[in-house]
C-alpha positions as CSV (number, residue, x, y, z in Angstrom):
1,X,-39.7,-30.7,9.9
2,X,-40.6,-30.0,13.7
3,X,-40.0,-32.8,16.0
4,X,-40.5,-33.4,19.3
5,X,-37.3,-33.7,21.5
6,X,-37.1,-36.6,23.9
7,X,-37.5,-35.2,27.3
8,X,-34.4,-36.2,30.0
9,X,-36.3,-39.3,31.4
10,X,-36.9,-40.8,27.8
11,X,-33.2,-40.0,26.5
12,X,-31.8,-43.1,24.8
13,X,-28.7,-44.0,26.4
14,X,-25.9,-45.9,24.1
15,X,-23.9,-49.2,25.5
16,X,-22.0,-47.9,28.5
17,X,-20.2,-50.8,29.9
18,X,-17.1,-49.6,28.7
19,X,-17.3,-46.0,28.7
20,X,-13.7,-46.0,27.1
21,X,-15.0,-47.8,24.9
22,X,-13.6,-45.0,21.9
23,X,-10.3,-45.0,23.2
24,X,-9.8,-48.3,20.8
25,X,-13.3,-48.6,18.8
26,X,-13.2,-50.4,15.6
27,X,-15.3,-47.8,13.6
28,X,-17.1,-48.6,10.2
29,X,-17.6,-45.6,7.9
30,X,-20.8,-45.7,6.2
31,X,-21.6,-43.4,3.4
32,X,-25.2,-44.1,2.9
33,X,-26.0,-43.4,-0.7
34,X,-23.9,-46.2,-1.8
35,X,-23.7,-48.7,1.2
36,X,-27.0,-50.8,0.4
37,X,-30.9,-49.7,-1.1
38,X,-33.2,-50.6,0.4
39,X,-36.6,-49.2,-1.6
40,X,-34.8,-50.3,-5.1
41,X,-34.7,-47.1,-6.6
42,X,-30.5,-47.0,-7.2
43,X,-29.9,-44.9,-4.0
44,X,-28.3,-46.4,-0.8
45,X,-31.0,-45.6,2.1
46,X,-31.5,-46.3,6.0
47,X,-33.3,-49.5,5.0
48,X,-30.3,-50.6,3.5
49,X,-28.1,-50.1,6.5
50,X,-30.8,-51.7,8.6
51,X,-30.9,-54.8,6.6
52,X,-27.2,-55.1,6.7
53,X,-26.4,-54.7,10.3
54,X,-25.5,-58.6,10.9
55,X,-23.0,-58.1,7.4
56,X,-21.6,-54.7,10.2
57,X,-21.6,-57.2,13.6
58,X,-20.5,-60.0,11.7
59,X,-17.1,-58.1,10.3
60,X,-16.8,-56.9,14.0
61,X,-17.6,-53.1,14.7
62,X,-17.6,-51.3,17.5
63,X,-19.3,-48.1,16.0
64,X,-21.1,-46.6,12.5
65,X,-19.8,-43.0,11.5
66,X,-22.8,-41.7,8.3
67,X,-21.6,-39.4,6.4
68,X,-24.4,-36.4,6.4
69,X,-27.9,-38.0,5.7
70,X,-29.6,-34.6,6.6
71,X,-31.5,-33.2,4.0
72,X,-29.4,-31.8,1.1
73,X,-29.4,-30.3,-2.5
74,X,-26.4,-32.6,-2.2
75,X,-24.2,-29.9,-4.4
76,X,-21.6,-31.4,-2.2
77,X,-22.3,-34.9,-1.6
78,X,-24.6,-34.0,1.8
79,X,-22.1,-31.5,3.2
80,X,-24.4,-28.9,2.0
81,X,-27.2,-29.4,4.9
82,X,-30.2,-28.0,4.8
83,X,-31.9,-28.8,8.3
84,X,-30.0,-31.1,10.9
85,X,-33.4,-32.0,12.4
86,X,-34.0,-34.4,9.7
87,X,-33.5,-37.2,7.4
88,X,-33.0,-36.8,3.6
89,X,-36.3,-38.5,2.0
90,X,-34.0,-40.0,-0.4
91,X,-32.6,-42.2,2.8
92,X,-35.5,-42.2,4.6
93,X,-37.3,-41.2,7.7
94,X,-36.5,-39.0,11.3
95,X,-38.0,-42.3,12.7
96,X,-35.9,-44.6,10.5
97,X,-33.1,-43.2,11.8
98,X,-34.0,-43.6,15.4
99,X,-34.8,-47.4,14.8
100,X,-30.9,-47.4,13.1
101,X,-29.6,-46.4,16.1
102,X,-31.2,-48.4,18.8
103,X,-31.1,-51.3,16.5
104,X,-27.5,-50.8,16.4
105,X,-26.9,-50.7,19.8
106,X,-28.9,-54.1,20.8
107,X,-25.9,-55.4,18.5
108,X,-23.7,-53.4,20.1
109,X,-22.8,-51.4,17.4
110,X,-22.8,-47.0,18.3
111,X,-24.1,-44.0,15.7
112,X,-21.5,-41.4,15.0
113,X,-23.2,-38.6,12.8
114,X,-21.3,-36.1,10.8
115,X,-21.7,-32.4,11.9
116,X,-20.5,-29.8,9.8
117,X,-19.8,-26.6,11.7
118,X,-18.2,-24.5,8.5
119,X,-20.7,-23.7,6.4
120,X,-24.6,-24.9,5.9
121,X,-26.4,-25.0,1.8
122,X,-27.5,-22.2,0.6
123,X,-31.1,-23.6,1.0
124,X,-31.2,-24.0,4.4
125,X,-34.0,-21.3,5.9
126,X,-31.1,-19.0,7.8
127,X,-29.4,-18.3,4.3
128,X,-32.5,-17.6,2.0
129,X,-33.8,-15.4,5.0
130,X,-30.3,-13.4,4.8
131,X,-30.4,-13.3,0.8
132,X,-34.3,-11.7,1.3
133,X,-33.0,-9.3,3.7
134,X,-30.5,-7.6,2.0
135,X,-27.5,-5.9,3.7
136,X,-27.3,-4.7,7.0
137,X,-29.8,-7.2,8.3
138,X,-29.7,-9.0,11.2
139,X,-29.9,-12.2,9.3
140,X,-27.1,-11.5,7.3
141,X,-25.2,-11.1,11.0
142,X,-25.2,-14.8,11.0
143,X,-23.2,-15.0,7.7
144,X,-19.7,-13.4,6.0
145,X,-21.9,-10.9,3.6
146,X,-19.7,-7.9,2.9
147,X,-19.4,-4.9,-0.1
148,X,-17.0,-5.6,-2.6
149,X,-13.9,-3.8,-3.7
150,X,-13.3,-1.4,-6.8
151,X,-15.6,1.5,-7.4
152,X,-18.2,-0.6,-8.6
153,X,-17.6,-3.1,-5.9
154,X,-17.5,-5.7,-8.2
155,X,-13.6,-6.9,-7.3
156,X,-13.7,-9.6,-4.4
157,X,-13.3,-9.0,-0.5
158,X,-10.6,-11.0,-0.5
159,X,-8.1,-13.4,-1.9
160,X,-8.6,-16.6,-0.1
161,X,-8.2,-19.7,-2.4
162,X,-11.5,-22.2,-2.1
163,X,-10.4,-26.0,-0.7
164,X,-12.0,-26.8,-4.1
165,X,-9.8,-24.4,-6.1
166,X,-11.0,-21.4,-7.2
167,X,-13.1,-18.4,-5.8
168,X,-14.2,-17.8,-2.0
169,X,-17.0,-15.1,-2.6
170,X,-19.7,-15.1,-4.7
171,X,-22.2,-12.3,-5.6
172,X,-25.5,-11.6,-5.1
173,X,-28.5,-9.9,-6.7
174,X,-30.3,-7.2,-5.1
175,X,-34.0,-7.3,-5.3
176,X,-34.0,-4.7,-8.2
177,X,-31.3,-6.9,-10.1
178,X,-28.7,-5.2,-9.1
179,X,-25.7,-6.3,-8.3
180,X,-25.4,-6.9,-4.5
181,X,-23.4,-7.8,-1.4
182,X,-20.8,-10.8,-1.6
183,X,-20.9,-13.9,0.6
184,X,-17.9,-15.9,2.0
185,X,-17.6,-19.4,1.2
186,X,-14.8,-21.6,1.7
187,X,-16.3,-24.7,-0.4
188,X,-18.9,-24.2,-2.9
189,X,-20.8,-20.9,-3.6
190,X,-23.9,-23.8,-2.6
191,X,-22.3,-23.9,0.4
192,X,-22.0,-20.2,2.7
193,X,-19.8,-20.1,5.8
194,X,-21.3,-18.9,9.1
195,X,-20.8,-16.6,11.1
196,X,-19.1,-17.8,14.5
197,X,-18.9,-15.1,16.5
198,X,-22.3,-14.7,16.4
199,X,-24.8,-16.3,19.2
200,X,-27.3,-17.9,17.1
201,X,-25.0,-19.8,15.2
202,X,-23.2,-21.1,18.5
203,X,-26.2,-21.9,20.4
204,X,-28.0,-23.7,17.1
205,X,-25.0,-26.1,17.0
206,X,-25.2,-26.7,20.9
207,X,-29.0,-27.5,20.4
208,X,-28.5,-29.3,17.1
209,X,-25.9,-31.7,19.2
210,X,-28.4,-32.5,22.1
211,X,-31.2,-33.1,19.7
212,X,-29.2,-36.3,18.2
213,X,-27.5,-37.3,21.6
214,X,-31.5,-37.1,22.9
215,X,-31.8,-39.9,20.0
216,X,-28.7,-42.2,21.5
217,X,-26.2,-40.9,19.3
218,X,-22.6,-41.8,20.8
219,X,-20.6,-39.1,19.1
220,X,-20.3,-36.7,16.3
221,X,-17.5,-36.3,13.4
222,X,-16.6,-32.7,13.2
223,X,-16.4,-31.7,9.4
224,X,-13.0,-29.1,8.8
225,X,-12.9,-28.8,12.7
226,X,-10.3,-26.3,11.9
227,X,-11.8,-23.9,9.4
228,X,-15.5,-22.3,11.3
229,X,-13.4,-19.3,12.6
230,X,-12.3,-16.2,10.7
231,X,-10.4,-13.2,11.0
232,X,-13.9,-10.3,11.2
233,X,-10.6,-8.2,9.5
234,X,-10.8,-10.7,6.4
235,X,-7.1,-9.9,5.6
236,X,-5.4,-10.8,2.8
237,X,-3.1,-14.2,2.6
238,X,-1.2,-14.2,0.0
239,X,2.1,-15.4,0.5
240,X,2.4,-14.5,4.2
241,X,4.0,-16.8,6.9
242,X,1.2,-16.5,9.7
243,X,1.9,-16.8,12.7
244,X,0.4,-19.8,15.3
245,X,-3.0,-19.0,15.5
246,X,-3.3,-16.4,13.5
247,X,-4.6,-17.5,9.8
248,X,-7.2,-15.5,8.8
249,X,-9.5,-18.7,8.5
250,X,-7.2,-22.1,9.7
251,X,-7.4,-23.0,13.4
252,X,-7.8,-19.7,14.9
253,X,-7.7,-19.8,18.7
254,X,-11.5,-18.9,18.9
255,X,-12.3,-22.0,18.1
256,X,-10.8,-24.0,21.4
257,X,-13.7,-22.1,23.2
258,X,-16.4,-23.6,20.6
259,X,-15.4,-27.0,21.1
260,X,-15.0,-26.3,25.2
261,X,-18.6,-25.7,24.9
262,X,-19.3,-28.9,22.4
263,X,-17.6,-31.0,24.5
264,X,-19.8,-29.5,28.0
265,X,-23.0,-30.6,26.2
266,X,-21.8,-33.8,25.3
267,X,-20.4,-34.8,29.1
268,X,-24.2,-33.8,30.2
269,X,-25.2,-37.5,28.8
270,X,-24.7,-40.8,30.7
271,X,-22.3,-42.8,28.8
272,X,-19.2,-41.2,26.5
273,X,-20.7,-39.1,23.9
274,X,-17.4,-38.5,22.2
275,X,-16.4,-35.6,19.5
276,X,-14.2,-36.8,16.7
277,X,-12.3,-33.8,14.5
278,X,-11.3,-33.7,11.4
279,X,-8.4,-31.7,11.8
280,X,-6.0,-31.2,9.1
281,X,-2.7,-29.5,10.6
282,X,0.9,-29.9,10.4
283,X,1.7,-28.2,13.4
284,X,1.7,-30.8,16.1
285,X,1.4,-28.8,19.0
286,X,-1.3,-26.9,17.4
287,X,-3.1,-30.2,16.6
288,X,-3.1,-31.4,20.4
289,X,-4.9,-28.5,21.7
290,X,-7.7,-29.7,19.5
291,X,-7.3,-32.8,22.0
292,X,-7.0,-31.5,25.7
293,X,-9.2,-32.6,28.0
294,X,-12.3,-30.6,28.1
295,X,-12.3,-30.2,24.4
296,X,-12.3,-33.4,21.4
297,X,-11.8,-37.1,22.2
298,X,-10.2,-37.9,19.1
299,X,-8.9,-36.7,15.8
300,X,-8.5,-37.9,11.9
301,X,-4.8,-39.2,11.5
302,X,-4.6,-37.8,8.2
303,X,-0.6,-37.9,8.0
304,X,-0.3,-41.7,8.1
305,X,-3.6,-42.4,5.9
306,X,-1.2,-39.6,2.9
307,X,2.2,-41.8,3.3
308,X,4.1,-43.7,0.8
309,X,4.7,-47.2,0.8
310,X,8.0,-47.1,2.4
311,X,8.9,-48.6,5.9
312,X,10.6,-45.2,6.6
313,X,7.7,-43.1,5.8
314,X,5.5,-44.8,7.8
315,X,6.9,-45.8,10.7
316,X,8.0,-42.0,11.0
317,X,4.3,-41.3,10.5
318,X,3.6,-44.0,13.0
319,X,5.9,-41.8,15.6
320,X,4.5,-38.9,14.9
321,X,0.9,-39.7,15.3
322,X,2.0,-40.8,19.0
323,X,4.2,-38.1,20.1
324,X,1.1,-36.0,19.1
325,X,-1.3,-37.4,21.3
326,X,1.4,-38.3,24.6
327,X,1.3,-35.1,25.7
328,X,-2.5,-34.6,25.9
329,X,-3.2,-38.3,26.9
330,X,-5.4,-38.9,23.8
331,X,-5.6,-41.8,21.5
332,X,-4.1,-42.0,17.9
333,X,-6.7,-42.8,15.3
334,X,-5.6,-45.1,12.2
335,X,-7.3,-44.3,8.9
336,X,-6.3,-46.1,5.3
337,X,-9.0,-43.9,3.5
338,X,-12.0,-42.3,3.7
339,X,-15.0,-40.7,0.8
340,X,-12.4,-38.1,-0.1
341,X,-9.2,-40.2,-0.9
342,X,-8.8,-42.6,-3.6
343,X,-9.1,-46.2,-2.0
344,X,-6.1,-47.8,-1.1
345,X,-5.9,-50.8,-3.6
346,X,-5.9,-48.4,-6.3
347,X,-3.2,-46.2,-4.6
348,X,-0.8,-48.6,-3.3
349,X,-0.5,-50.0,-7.0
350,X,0.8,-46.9,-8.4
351,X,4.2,-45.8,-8.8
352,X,3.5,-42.7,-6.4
353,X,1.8,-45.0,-3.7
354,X,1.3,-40.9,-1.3
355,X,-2.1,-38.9,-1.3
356,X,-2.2,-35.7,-2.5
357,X,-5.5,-34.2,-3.4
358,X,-3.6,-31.7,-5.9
359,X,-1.9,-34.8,-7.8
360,X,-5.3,-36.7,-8.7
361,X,-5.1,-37.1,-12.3
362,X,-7.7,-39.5,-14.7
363,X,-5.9,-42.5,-16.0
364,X,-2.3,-42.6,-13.3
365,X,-1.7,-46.3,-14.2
366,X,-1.9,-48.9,-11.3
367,X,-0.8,-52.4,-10.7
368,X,-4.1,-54.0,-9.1
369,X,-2.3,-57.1,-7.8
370,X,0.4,-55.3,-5.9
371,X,-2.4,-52.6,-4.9
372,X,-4.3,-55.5,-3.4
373,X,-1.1,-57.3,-2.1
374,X,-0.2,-54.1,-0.4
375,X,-3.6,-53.0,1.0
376,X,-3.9,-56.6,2.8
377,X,-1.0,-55.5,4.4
378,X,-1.6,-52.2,5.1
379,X,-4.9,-54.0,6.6
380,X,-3.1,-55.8,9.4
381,X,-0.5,-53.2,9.9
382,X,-3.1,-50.6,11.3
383,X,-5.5,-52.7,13.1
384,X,-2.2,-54.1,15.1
385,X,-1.7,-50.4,16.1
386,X,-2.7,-48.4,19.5
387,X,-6.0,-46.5,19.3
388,X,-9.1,-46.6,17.6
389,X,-9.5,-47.8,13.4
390,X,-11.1,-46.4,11.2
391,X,-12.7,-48.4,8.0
392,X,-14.2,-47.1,4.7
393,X,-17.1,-49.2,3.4
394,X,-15.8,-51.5,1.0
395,X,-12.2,-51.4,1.8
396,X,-13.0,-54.6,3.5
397,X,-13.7,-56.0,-0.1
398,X,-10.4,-54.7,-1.3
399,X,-12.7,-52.4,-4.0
400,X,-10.3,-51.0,-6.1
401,X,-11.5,-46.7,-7.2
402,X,-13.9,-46.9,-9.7
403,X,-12.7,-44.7,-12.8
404,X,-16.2,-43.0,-14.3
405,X,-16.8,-41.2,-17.4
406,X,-16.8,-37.6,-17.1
407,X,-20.9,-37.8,-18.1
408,X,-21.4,-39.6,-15.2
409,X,-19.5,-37.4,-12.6
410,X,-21.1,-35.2,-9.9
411,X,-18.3,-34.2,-7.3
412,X,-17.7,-30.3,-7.5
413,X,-13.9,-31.0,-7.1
414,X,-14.1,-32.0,-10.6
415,X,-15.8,-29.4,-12.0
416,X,-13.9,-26.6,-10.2
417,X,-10.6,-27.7,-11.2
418,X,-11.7,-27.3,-15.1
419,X,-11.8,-31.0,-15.4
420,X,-8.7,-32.0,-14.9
421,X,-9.2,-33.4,-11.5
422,X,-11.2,-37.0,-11.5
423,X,-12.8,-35.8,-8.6
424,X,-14.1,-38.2,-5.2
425,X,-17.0,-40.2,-6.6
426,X,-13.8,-42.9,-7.7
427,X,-14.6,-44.0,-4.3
428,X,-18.5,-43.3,-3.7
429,X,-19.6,-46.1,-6.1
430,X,-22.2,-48.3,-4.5
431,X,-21.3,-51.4,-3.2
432,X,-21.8,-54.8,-4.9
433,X,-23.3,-57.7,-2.7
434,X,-24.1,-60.4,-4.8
435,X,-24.6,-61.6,-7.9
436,X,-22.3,-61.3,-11.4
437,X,-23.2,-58.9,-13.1
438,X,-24.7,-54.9,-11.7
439,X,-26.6,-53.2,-9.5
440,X,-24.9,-56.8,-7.6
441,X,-27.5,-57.3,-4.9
442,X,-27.2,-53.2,-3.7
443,X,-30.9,-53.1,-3.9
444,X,-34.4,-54.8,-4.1
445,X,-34.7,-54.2,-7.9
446,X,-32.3,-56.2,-9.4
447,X,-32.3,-54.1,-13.0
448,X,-32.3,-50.9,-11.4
449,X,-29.4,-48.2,-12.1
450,X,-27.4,-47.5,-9.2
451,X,-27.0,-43.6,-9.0
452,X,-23.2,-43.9,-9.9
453,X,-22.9,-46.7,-11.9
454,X,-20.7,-49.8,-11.1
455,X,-17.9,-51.2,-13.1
456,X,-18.9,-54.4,-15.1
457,X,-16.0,-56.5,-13.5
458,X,-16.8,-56.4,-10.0
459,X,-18.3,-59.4,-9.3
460,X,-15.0,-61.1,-7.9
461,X,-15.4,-58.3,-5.0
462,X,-19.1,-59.0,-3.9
463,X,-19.2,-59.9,-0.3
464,X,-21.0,-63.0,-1.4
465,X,-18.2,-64.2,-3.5
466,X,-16.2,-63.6,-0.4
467,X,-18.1,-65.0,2.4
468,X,-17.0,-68.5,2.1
469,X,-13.1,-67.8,0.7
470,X,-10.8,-67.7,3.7
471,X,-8.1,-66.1,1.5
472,X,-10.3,-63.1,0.3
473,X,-10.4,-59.8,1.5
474,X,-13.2,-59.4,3.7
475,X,-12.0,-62.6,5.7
476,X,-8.8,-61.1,6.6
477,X,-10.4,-58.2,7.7
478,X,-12.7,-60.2,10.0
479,X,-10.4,-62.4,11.2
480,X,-7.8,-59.1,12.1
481,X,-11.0,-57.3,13.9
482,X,-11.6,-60.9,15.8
483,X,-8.2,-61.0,17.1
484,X,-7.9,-57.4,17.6
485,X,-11.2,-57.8,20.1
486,X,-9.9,-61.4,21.6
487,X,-6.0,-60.4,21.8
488,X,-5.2,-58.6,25.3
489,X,-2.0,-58.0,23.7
490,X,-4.0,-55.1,21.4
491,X,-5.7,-53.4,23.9
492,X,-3.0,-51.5,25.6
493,X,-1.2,-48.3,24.2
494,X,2.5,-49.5,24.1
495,X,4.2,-49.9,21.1
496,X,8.0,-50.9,21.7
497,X,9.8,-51.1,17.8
498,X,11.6,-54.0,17.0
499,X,14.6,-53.8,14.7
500,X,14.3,-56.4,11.6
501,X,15.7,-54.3,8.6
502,X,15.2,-51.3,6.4
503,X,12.2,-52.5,4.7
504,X,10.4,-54.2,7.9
505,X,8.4,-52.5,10.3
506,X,7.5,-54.4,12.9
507,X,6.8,-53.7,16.4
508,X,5.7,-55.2,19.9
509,X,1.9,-55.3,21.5
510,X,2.0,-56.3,25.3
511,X,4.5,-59.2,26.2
512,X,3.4,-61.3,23.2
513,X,2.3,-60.3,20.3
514,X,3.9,-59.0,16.7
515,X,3.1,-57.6,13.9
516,X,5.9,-57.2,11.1
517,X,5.2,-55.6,7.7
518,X,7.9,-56.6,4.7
519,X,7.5,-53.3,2.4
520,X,10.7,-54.4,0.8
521,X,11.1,-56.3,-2.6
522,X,12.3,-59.0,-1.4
523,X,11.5,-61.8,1.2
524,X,12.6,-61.8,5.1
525,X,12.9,-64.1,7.8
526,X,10.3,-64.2,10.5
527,X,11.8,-64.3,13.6
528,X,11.1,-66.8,15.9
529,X,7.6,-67.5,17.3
530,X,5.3,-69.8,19.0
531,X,2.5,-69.3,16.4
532,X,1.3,-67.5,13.4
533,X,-1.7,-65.3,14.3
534,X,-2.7,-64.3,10.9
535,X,-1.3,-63.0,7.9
536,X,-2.1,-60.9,4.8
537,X,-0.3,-63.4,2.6
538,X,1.8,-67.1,3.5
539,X,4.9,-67.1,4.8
540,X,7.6,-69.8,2.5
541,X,9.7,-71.7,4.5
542,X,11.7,-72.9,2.1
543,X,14.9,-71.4,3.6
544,X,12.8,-71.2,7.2
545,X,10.2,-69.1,7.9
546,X,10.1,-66.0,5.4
547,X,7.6,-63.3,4.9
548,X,7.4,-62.2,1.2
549,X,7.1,-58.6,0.2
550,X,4.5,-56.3,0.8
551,X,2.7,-58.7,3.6
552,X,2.2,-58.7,6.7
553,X,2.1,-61.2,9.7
554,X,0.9,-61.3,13.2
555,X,2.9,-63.5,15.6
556,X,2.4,-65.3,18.9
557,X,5.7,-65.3,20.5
């Protein structure tokens, strides 16, 4: 779809009356297919987001971050993206989209979009031009097309292991059926890598960012941050130790130049047009370059979001994260989940309360209650901390992850690892809003099927049902972003540890404020205090103040 870019006098301009205003945003993660319908067909739409902007202002967000909504075969849940110029017609309109965003802002609420630099689908009009082609065209330039190995070139180019399991190259047919070229892809075979060191693909990107900040965009989420890059050499991997920098496709030093340039367009704009990364490393050093200056604002803290329930492996995690960013100046980001990672109510009842992708399994037993104990906790633990929060729709109605029948399942994680992986739709199920029984208020048809369905005892969850409870989820998380907003004490970037016990992690915000976490099994005195801010479950006093395990408690002292 061509559209006519906004000219430098029309350019919407996002809230600037803080213009560090990322450094400790409250930002709300919205992926759209299952946040709210809008047209009543089953599918979450722009409509629905629009509709539900006071539920957004009310909980207290400083910022939206929408998973793709581009137009998508969605083989990979929208990270498949087709044109960047446009709006899926399954969520709605170009112009929808640019009433979102300014309606947003008169609530003071920013647009983060999702940008995914790695790879595009294999529909998008660059990729079927390379496939008509055929090798040695310019189009294919633009792409990781290259013979195979073996006499009859029908061995792989490499050995690289896909991030879904399996394969990295897939075949294609030459005009004359044939068997042709291969073509590099990282993900999916739906889902091609490009070509960085190529000029097209760096100045598309460029012009793909300026057409959404043009549109008062405030930022953009950088999918893989770490992966566009490859060695032109394609060596093997196998079980080499690489050295810094030098991975044939994980955060080569090419890409600090990329983002240098990223980062140039967006300080053209008035107001902070900030880059977010998604950048998975375990090399701290390596991660902070990502976070110099001229180059991202911010980036995913996936380490804390992957820990244990343990006061050791999270206050270690908690140190980390800052010694990380001291150096470069930058902000930690706090993140409990995301679309990818099964929600935390489910994950904090299980005996293994740690992420790991590779350890997702269909029926690993969980104990609700203490999942939901645990995740209020783990609630008031993060928003208490430096830097900018991170929410995933529906956390703040303590969802638990949705197990689905196999029939019903459409995330390629699933299918790539032979089944035996659950997969990331656990967590994609549309959200209930009212009502007892499904599609609970998620759209205008009340009998319609949602496009993953919901489970039959959700209605407890509805944000209806919660509204009016101050013990429910969705209270405590308004009340924490409230205080968080209205408390001086959390605006700062100190954090000095205080000392309470094995099991406790608590810790100092400006001269008076607390927050201490009990991750232990049993209860521990509160120490002494002028007031009780908030907490994610009542402290006893039967032998003076106590905070009982796995809560959490905000004090005034």
């Amino acid at each position: 779809m061509d559209t006519e870019v906004l000219t430098r006098g029309e350019r919407a301009v996002p809230a600037s009356d803080n213009p560090l205003w990322w450094r400790s945003a409250v930002i709300y993660q919205v992926y759209v297919r299952s946040f709210a319908d809008g047209n009543g067909d089953g599918t979450g739409d722009l409509a629905g987001v629009r509709a539900r902007l006071g539920y957004l202002k009310d909980l207290g967000v400083d910022a939206l971050w929408f998973n793709p909504w581009y137009p998508s075969p969605l083989a990979d849940g929208g990270y498949d993206v087709q044109d960047y110029r446009d709006i899926d017609p399954r969520f709605g309109t170009l112009e929808e989209a640019e009433l979102l965003i300014q309606e947003g802002l008169a609530l003071g609420i920013r647009t983060i979009i999702d940008v995914v630099p790695n790879h595009i689908s294999d529909q998008h009009p660059w990729f079927q031009a390379a496939l008509a082609a055929g090798p040695g065209s310019p189009e294919r330039e633009r792409f990781w097309f290259h013979p195979g190995g073996g006499p009859d070139g029908d061995e792989m180019p490499t050995d690289w292991v896909s991030s879904f399991q399996g394969e990295t190259w897939t075949r294609t047919t030459n005009p004359d059926g044939t068997p042709g070229e291969w073509y590099l892809h990282l993900f999916t075979p739906e889902q091609p890598d490009l070509n960085w060191n190529h000029p097209d693909v760096r100045r598309e990107h460029e012009d793909i960012l300026r057409f959404w900040f043009d549109r008062g965009v405030a930022g953009v989420r950088i999918d893989s941050a770490a992966l566009p890059v490859k060695d032109p050499a394609l060596p093997p991997i196998g079980d080499s130790v690489h050295a810094p920098g030098t991975h044939p496709h994980v955060d080569r030093d090419e890409l600090h130049d990329i983002y240098r340039g990223w980062r140039a367009v967006a300080d053209e704009y008035e107001g902070t047009r900030v880059l977010v990364g998604e950048v998975w490393l375990d090399d701290a050093e390596r991660f902070a370059r990502y976070l110099r200056p001229d180059e991202m604002h911010t980036a995913f803290n996936f380490d804390f979001m992957t820990q244990p329930w343990s006061a050791a492996a999270l206050r270690g995690s908690i140190q980390r994260t800052l010694a990380e960013h001291q150096p470069v100046g930058a902000p930690a980001t706090w993140v409990l989940s995301n679309h990818d990672v099964t929600r935390p109510v489910t994950r904090y009842g299980r005996a293994d309360s740690a992420f790991a992708f590779a350890r997702k399994r269909f029926g690993t037993p969980t104990d609700i209650a203490r999942g939901t104990r645990r995740a209020r906790a783990a609630a008031l633990l993060t928003a208490a901390l430096p830097g900018s929060l991170y929410i995933y729709q529906g956390d703040e109605l303590g969802l638990p992850e949705a197990e689905l029948p196999t029939s019903v399942i459409q995330d390629p994680m699933h299918f790539r690892s032979g089944g035996v992986d659950p997969g990331r739709d656990g967590c994609r199920v549309p959200l209930p809003w009212s009502g007892t029984r499904p599609p609970y208020g998620f759209g205008t048809a009340p009998s319609a099927d949602t496009w993953l369905p919901q489970p039959r005892d959700w209605a407890p969850f509805a944000a209806d049902a919660q509204e009016h409870d101050p013990g429910s989820m969705l209270s405590l998380y308004r009340e924490a972003l409230r205080l968080r907003r209205e408390n001086g004490d959390l605006h700062g970037e100190d954090l000095a540890w205080l000392e309470l016990g094995a099991d406790v992690l608590a810790f100092r915000r400006g001269e008076r404020t607390v927050s201490m976490t009990n991750l232990g099994p049993v209860a521990v005195p509160v120490p002494a205090h002028r007031a009780v801010l908030l907490s994610s479950a009542q402290p006893t006093d039967d032998r003076g103040p106590m905070l009982p395990p796995d809560s959490t408690v905000w004090l005034a002292l």
